[in-house]
DSSP file (Angstrom, degrees, kcal/mol; ACC not computed):
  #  RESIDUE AA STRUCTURE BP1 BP2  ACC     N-H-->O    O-->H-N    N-H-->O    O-->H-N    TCO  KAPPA ALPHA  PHI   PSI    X-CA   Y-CA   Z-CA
    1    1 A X     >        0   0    0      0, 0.0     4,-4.7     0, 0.0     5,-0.4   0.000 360.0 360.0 360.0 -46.0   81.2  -64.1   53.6
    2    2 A X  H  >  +     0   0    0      1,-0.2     4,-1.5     2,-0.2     5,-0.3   0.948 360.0  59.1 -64.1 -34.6   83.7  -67.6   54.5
    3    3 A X  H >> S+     0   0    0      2,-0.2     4,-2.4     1,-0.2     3,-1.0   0.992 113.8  35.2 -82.7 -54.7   86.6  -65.9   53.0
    4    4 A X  H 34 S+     0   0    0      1,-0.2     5,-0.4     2,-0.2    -2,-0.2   0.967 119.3  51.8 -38.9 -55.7   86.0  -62.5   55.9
    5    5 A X  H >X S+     0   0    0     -4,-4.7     4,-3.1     1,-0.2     3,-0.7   0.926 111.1  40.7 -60.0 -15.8   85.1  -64.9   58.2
    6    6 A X  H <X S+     0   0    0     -4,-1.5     4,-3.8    -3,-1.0     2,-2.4   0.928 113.8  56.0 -69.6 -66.8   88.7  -67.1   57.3
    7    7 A X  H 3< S+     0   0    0     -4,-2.4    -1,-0.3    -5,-0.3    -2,-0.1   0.167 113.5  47.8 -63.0  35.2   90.8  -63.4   57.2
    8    8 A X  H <> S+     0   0    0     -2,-2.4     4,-2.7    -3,-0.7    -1,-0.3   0.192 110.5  40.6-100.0 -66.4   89.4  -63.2   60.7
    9    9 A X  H  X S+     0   0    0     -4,-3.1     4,-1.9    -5,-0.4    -2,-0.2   0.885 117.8  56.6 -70.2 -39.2   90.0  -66.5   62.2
   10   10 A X  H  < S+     0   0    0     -4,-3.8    -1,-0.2    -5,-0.3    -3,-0.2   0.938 108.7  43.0 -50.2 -47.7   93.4  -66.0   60.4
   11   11 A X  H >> S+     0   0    0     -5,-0.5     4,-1.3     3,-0.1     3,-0.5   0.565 111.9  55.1 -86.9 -11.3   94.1  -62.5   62.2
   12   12 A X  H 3X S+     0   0    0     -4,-2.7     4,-2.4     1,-0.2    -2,-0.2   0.875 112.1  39.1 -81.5 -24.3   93.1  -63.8   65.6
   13   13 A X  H 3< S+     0   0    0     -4,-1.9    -1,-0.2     2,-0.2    -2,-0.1  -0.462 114.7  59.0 -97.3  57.0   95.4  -67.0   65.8
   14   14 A X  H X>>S+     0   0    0     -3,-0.5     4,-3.2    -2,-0.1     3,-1.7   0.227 105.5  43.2 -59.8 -70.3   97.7  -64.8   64.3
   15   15 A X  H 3X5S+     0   0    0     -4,-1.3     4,-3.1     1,-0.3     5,-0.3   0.844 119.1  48.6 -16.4 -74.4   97.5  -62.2   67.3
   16   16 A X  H 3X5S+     0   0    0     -4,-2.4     4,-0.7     1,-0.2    -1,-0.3   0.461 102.7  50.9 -91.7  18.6   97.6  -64.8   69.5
   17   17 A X  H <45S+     0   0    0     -3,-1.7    -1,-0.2     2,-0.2    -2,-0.2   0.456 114.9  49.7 -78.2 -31.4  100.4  -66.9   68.4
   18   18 A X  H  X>S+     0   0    0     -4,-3.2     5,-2.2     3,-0.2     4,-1.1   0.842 116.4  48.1 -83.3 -33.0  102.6  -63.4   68.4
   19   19 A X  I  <XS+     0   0    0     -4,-3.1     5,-1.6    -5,-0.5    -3,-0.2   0.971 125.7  22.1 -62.3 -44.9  101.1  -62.8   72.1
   20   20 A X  I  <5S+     0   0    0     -4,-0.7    -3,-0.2    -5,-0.3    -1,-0.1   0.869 129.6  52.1-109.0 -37.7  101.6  -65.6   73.8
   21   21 A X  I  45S-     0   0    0     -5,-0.2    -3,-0.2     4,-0.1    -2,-0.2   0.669 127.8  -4.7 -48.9 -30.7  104.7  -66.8   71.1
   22   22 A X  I >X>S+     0   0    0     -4,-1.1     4,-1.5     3,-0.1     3,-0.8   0.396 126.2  44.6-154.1 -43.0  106.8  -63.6   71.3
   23   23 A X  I >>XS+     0   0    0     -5,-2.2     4,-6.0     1,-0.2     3,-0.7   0.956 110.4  55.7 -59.8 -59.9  106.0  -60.6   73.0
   24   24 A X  I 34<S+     0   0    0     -5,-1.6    -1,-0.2    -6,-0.7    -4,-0.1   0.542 116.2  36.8 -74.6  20.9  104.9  -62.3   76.1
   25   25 A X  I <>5S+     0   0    0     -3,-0.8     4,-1.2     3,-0.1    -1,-0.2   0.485 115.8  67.5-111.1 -26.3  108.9  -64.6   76.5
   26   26 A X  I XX5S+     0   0    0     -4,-1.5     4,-3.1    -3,-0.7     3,-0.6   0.973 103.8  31.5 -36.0 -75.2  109.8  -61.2   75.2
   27   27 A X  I 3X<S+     0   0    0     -4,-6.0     4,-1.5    -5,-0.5    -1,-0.2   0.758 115.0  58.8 -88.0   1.9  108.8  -59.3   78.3
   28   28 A X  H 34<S+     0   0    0     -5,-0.6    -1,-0.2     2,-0.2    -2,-0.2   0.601 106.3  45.2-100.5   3.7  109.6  -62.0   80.8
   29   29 A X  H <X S+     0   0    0     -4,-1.2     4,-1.7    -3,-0.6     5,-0.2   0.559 112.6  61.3 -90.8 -19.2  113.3  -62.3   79.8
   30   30 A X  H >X S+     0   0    0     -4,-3.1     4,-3.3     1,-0.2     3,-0.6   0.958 108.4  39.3 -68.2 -61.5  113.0  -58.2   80.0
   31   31 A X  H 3X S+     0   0    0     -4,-1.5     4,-0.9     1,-0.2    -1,-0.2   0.648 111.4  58.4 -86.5  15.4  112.2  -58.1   83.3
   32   32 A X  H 3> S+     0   0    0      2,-0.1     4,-1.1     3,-0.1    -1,-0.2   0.787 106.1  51.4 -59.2 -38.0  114.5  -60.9   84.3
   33   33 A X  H <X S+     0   0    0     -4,-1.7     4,-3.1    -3,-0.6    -2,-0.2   0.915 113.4  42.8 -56.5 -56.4  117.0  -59.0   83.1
   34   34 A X  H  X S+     0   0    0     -4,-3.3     4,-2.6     2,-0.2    -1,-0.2   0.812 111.1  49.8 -48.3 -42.6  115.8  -56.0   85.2
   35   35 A X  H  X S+     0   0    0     -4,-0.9     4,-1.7     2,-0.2    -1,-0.2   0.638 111.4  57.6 -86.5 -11.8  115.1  -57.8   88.6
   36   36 A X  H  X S+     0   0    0     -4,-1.1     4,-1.7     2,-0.2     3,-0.4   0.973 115.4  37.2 -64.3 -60.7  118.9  -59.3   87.8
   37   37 A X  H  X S+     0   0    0     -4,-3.1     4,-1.5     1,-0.3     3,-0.3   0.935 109.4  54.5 -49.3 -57.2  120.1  -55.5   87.6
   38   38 A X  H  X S+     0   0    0     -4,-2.6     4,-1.8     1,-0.2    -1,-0.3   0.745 105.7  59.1 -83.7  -7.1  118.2  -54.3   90.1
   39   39 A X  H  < S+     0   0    0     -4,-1.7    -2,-0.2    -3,-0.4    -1,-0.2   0.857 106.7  49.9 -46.8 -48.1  120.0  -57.4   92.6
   40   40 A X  H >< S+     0   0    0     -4,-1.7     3,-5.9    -3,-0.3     4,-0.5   0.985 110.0  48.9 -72.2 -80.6  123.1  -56.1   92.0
   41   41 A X  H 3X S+     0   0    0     -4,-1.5     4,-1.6     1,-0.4    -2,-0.2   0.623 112.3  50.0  -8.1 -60.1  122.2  -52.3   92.9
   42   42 A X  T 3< S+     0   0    0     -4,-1.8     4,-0.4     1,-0.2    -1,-0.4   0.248 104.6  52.0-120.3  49.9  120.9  -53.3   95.5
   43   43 A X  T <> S+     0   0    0     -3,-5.9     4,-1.8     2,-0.1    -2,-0.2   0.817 112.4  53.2 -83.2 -57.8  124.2  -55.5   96.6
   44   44 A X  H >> S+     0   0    0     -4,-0.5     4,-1.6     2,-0.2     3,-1.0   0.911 107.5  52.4 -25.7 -81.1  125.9  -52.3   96.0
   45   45 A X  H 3X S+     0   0    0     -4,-1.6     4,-3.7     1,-0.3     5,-0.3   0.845 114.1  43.5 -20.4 -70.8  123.1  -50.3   98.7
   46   46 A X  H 3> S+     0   0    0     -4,-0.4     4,-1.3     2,-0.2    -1,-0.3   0.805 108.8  49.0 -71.2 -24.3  123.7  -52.5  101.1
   47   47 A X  H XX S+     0   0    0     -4,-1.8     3,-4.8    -3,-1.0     4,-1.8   0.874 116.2  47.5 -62.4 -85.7  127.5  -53.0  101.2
   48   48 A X  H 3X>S+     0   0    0     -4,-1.6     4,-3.6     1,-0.3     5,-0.6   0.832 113.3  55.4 -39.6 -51.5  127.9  -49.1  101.2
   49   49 A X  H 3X5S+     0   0    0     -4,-3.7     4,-2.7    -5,-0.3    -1,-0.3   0.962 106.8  47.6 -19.4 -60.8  125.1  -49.3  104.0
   50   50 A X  H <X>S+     0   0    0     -3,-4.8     5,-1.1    -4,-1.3     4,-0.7   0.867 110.5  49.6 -80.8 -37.0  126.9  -51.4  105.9
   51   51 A X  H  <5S+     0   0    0     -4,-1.8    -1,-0.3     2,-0.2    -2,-0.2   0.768 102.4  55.3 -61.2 -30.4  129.9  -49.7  105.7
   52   52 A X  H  <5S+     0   0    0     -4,-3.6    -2,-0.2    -5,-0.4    -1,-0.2   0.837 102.5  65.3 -89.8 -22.7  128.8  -46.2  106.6
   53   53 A X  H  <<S-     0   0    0     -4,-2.7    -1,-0.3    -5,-0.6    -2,-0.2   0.938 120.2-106.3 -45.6 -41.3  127.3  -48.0  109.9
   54   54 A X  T  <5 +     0   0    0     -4,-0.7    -3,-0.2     2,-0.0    -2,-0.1   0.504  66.5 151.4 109.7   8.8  130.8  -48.8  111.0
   55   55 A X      < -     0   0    0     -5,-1.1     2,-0.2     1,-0.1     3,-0.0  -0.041  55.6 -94.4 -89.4-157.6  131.0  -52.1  110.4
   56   56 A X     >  -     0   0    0      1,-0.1     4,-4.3     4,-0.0     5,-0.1  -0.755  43.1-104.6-118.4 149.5  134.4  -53.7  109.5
   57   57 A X  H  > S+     0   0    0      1,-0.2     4,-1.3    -2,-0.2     5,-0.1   0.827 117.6  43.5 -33.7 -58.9  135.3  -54.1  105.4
   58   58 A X  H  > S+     0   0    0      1,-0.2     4,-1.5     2,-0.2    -1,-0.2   0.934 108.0  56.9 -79.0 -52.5  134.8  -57.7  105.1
   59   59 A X  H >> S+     0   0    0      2,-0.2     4,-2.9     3,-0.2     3,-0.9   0.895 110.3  50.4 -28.9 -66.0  131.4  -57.9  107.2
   60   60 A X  H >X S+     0   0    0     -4,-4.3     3,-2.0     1,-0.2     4,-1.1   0.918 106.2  48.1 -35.8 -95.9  130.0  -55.4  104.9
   61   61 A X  H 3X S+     0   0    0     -4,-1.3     4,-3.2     1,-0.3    -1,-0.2   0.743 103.9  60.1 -23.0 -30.4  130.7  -56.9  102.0
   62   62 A X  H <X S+     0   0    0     -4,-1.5     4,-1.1    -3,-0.9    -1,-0.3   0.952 102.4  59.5 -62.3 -53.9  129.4  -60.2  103.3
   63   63 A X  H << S+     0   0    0     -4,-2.9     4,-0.2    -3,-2.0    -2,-0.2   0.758 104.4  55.6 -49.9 -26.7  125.9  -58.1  103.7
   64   64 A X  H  < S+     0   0    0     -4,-1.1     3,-0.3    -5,-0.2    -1,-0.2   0.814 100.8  46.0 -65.3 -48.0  126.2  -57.7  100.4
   65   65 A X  H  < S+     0   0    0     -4,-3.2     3,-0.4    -5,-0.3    -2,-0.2   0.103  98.4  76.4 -79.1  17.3  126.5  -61.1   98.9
   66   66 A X  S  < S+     0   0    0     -4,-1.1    -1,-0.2     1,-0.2    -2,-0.1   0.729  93.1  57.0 -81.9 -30.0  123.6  -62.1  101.0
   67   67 A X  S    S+     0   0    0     -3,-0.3     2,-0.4    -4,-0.2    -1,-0.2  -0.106  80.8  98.9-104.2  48.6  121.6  -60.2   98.6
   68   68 A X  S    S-     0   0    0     -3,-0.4     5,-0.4     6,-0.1     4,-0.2  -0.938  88.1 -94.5-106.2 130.9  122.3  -61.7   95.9
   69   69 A X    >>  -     0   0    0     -2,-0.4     3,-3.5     1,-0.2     4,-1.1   0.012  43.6-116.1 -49.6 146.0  120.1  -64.3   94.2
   70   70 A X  T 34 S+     0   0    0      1,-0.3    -1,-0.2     2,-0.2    -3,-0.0   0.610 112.7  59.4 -68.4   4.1  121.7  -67.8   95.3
   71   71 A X  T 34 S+     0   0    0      1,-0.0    -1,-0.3     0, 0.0    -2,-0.1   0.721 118.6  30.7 -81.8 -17.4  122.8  -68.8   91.4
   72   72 A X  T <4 S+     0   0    0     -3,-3.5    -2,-0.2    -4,-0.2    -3,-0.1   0.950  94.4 111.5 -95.2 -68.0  125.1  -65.5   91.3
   73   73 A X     <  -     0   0    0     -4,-1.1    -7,-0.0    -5,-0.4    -8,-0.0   0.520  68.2-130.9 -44.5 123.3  125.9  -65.5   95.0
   74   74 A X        -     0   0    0      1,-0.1     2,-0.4     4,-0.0     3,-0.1  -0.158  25.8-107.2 -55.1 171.3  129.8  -66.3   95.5
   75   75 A X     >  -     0   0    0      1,-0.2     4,-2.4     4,-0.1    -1,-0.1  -0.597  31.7-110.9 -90.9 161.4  130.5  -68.7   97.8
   76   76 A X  T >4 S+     0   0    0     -2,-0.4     2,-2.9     1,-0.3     3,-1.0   0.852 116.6  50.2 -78.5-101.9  132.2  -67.2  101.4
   77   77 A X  T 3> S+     0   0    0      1,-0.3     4,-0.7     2,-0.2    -1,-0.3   0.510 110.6  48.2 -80.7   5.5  135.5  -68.6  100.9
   78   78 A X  H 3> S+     0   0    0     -2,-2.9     4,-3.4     2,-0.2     5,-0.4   0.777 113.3  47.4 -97.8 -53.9  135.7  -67.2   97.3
   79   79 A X  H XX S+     0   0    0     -4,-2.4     3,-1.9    -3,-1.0     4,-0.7   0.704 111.6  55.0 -48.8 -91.8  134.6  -63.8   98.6
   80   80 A X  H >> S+     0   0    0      1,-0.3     4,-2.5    -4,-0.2     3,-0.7   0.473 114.2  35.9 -48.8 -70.3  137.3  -64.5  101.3
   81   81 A X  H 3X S+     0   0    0     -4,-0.7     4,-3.5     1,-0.2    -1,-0.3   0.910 118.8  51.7 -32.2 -56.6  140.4  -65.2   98.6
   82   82 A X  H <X S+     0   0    0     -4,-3.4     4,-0.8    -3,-1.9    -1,-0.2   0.869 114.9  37.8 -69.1 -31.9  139.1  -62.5   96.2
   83   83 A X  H XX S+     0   0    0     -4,-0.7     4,-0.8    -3,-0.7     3,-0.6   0.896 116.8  56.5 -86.5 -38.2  138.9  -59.5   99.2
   84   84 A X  H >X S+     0   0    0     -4,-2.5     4,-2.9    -5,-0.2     3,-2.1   0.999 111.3  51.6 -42.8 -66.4  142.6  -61.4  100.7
   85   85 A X  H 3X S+     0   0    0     -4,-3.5     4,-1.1     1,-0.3    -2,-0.2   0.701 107.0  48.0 -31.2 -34.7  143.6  -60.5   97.0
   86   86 A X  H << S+     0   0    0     -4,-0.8    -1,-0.3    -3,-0.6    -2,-0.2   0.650 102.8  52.5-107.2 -11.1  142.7  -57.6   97.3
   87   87 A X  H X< S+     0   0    0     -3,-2.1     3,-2.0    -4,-0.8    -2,-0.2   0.780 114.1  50.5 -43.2 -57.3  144.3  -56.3  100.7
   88   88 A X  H 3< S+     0   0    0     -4,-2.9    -2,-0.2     1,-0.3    -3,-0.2   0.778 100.7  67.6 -79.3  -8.9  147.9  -57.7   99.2
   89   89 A X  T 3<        0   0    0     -4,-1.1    -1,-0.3     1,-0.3    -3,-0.1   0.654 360.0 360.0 -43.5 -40.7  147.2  -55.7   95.9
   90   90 A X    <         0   0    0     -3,-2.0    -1,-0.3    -4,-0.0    -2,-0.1   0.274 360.0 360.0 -50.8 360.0  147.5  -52.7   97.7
């Protein structure tokens, strides 16, 4: 009877040392990952938005790095070089 009850208490702090130890950092770096992805999409969304309003190249794009989270977000004078850069490229 101690040894079931032991292979019991063994397989529940097993369970939950894999639950709360690896699946669950598992599936909150997956859907970091995701809500990271789905920021950029919907940087994309909104630039192209903003453009098919009529609003002038750079403005858009500004609408765009507004939605980004603020650790990615360029700074406005680096978007300003990189989009200068990217006029004389032409």
């Amino acid at each position: 009877m101690g040894e079931m009850i032991a292979h019991a208490l063994v397989g529940t702090f097993l369970g939950i040392l894999l639950g709360y130890g690896f699946v669950s950092p598992l599936a909150s770096y997956i859907e970091r990952q995701a809500k990271e992805a789905e920021k950029m999409l919907q940087c994309i969304r909104i630039t192209l938005l903003a453009s098919l309003h009529g609003y002038a190249p750079q403005l858009a794009v500004e609408f765009g790095r507004k939605a980004l989270f603020a650790a990615e977000r360029p700074s406005f004078t680096e978007l300003e070089e990189y989009v200068r850069g990217c006029e004389k490229g032409r």
